[in-house]
C-alpha positions as CSV (number, residue, x, y, z in Angstrom):
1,X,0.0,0.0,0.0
2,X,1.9,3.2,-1.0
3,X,1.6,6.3,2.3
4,X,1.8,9.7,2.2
5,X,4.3,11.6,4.7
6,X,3.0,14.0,6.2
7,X,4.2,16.3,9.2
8,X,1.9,18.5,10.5
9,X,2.8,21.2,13.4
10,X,0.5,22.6,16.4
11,X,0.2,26.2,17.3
12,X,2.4,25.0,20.6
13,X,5.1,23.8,18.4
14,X,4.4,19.6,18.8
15,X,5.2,18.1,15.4
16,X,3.7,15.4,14.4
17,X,5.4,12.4,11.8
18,X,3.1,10.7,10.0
19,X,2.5,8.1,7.1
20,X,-1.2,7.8,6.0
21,X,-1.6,5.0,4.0
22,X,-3.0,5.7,0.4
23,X,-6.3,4.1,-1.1
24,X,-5.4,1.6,-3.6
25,X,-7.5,4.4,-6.2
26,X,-5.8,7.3,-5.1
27,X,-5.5,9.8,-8.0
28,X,-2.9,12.3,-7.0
29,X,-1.2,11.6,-3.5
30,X,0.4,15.4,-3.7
31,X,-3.1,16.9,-4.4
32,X,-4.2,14.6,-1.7
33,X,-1.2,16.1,1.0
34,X,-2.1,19.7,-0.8
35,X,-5.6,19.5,0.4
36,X,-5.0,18.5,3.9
37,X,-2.5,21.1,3.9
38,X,-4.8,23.7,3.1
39,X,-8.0,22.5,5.3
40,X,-5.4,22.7,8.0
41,X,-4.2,26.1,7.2
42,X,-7.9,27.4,7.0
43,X,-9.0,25.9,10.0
44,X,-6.2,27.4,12.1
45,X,-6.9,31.0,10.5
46,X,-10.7,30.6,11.1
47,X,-10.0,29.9,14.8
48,X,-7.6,32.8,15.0
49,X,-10.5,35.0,13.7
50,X,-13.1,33.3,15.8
51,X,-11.4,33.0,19.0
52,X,-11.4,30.4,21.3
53,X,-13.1,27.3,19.6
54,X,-13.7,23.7,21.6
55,X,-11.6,20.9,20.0
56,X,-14.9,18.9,19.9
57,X,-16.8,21.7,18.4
58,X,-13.8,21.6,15.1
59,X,-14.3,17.5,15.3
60,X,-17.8,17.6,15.0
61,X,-17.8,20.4,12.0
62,X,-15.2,18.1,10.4
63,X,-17.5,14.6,10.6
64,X,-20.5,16.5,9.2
65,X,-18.2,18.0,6.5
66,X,-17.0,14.3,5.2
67,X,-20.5,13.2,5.3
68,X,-21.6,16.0,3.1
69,X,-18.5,15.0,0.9
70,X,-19.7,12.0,1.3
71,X,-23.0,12.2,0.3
72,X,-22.4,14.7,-3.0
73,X,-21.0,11.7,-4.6
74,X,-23.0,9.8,-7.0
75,X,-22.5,6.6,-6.2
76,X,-24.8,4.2,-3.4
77,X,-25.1,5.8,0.3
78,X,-23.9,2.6,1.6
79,X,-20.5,2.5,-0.5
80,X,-19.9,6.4,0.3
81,X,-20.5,6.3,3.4
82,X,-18.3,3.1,4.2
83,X,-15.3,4.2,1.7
84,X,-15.8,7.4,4.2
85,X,-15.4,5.1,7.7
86,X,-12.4,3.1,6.1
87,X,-11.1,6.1,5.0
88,X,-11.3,8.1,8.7
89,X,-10.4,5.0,10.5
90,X,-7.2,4.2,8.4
91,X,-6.7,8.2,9.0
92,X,-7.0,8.0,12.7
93,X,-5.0,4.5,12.8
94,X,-1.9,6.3,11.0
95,X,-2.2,9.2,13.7
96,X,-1.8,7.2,15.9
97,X,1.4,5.3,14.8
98,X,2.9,8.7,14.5
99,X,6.0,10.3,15.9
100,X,5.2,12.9,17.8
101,X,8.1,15.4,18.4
102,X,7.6,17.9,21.6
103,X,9.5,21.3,21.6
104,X,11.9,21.2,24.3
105,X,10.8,23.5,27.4
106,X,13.7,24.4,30.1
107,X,14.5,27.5,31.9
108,X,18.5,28.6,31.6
């Protein structure tokens, strides 16, 4: 199964490794790392805008948003919807696995 590297970085300075495995009908794996790049990248200036925003409050806005994704598709509710699940879950499985790298705190 071919991955895409990816290293995303919190506003705290965390870093985060990570290899998301690739559907086996992936079309472009750099579009694919482009968009999550840029999801990212609106999210965190939406929150700077908006202010404070709960972590479950962005995870919930995020499940509804696949769903919609989801369900734009023209295809059979049942095989959108569970190419959506695999998708998340392999997602959440590859976060998971990943190296997390912590910015190192100290006083001199």
């Amino acid at each position: 199964m071919k991955k895409l590297p990816y290293r995303a970085r919190t506003g705290t300075g965390t870093v985060f490794e990570i290899e998301f495995p690739l559907h086996r009908e992936t079309g472009d794996a750099v579009r694919v790392g482009q968009l999550v790049s840029r999801l990212l990248d609106a999210l965190d200036k939406d929150i700077a805008l908006a202010g404070e925003t709960s972590n479950g409050d962005v995870l919930q806005a995020l499940a509804m948003t696949m769903a919609i994704r989801a369900g734009m598709i023209h295809a059979p509710q049942a095989t959108t919807s569970g190419l959506a699940r695999r998708l998340l879950n392999d997602a959440l499985d590859a976060m998971a696995d990943s190296t997390r790298h912590a910015p190192e705190t100290g006083h001199a």
